[in-house]
LUMLUM-134094 format. One line per field, with one value per residue (C-alpha): y, z, x. Coordinates in nm, 2 decimals, padded with zeros to 4 digits. Each point is the difference from the previous one (the first is absolute). Layout:
N
c2	Y_...
c3	Z_...
c1	X_...
END
This chain:
180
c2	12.19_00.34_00.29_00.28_00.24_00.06_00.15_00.06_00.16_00.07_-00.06_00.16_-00.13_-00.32_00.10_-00.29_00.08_-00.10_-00.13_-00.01_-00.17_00.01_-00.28_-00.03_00.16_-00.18_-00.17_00.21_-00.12_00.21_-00.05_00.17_00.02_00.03_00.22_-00.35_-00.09_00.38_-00.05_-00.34_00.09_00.36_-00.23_-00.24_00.28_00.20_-00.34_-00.02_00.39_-00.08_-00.30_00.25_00.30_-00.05_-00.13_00.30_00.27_00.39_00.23_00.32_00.28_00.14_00.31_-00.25_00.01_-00.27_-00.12_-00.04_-00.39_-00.14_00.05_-00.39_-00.12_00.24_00.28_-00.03_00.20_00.19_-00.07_00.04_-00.37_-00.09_-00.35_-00.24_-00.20_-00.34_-00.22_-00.18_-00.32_00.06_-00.06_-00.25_-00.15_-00.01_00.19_00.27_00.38_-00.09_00.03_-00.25_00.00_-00.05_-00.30_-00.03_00.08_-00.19_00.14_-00.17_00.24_-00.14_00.10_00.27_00.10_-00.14_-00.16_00.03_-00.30_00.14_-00.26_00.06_-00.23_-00.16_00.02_-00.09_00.20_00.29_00.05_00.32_00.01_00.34_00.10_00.26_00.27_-00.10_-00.04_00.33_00.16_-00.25_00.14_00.35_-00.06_-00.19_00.32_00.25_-00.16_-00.06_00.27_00.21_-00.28_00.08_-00.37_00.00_00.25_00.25_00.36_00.17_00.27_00.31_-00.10_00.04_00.27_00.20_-00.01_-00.08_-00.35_-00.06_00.05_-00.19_-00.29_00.06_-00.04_-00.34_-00.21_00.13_-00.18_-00.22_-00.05_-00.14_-00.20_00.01
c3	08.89_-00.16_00.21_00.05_00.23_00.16_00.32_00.13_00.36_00.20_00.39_00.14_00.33_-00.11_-00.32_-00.24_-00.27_-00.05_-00.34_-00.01_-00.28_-00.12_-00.23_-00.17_00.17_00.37_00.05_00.12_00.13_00.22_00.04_00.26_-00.27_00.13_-00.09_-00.12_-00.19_-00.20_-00.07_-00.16_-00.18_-00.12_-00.14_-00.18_-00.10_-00.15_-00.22_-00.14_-00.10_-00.17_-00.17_-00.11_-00.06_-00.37_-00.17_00.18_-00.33_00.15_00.09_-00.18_00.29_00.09_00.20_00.32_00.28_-00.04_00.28_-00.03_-00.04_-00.33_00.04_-00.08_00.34_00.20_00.23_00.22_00.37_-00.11_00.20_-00.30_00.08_00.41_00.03_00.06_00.34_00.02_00.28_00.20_-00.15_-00.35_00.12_-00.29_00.34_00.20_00.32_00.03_-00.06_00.11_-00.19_-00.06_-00.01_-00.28_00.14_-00.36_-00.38_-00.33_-00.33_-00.34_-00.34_-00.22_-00.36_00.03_00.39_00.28_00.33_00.35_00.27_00.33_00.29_00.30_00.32_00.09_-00.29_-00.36_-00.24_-00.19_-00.38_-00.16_-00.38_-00.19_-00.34_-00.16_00.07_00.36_00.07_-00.11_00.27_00.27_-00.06_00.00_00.35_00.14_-00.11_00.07_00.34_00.11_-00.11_00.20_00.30_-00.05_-00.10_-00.27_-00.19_00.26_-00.05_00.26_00.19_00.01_-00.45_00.00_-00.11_00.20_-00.21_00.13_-00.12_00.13_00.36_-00.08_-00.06_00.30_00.24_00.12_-00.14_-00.34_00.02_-00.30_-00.35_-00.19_-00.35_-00.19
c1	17.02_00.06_00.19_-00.23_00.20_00.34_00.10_00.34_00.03_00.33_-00.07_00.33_-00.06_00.08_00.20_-00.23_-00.21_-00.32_-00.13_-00.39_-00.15_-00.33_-00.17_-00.30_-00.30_00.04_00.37_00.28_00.36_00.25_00.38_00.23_00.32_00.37_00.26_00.17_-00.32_-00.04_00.34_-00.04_-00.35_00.16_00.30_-00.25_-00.17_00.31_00.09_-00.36_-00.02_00.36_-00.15_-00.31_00.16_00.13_-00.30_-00.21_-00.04_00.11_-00.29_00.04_00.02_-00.26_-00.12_-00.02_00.29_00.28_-00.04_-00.36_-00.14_-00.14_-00.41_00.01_00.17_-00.23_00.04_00.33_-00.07_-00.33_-00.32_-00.23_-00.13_00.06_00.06_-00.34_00.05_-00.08_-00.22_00.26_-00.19_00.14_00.38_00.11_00.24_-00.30_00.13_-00.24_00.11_00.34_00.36_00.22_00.40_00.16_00.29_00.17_-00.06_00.07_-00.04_-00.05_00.00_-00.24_-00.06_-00.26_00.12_00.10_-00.16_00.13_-00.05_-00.05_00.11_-00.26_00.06_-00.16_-00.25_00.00_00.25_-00.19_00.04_-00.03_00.04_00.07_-00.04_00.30_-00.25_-00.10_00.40_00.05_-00.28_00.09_00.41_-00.13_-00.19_00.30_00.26_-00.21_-00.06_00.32_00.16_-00.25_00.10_00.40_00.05_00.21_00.18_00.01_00.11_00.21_-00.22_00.27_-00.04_-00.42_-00.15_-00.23_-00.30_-00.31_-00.01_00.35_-00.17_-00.26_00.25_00.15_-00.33_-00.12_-00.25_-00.09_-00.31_-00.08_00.03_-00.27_00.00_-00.33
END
């Protein structure tokens, strides 16, 4: 089955994420991550965008922000294209609507990406195979998200600025971040 969206949310009340993902036109699957398990997949991640990075030819600059994502991997935080929910029927795990935690993680690089096995208890491990390109947008939702959650590299307060987006970082539940 082919990926057709991604969703990352934080839920700070319970301090998971949630990774929503859309396939095809009618199956969907949604994973309550750990900080353990970002940690892991952004570690997996960082090795395969190592692997990548060298054969990858240097875009000439152009008049769009640095920070700003390829147009190839998708919009990164813009609503331009909310994502499509799913009936509870098309749950790949077949338990409804609901999420399901994420117990352990193994990785395997492969040639042209990587795959992730998700260990669900008591249900059947998950695979989720990603090309270099879909790595790249799944570690760009992961970063972005836990950065904005305070996970990992963490900034002293009394050392942020006092724009407006630092204040935005600072406030609870960002919402989402969506891959298209």
């Amino acid at each position: 089955m082919e990926i057709s969206q991604i969703q990352l949310n934080y839920i700070d009340v319970e301090d998971r994420m949630v990774l929503r993902i859309n396939m095809g036109v009618e199956q969907h699957l949604t994973l309550v991550l750990t900080r353990r398990i970002v940690r892991f997949m952004l570690d997996s991640l960082s090795v395969l965008l190592q692997r990548i990075s060298p054969a990858e030819p240097i875009a000439p600059h152009s008049s769009a922000s640095a920070n700003e994502a390829p147009a190839a991997l998708g919009q990164i935080g813009k609503d331009t294209a909310p994502f499509e929910e799913r009936a509870p029927e098309g749950n790949v795990l077949n338990v409804g609507s609901a999420a399901v935690l994420v117990n352990n993680a193994a990785c395997q690089q492969t040639d042209t990406g990587l795959t992730f096995t998700f260990l669900i208890e008591p249900l059947q491990p998950v695979n989720l195979n990603l090309s270099a390109h879909l790595g790249l947008g799944v570690s760009q939702l992961l970063t972005e998200l836990s950065r904005r959650a305070q996970w990992f590299d963490v900034t002293a307060i009394g050392q942020r600025e006092t724009s407006k987006e630092a204040l935005m970082d600072l406030m609870p539940n960002q919402g989402s971040v969506t891959y298209h």
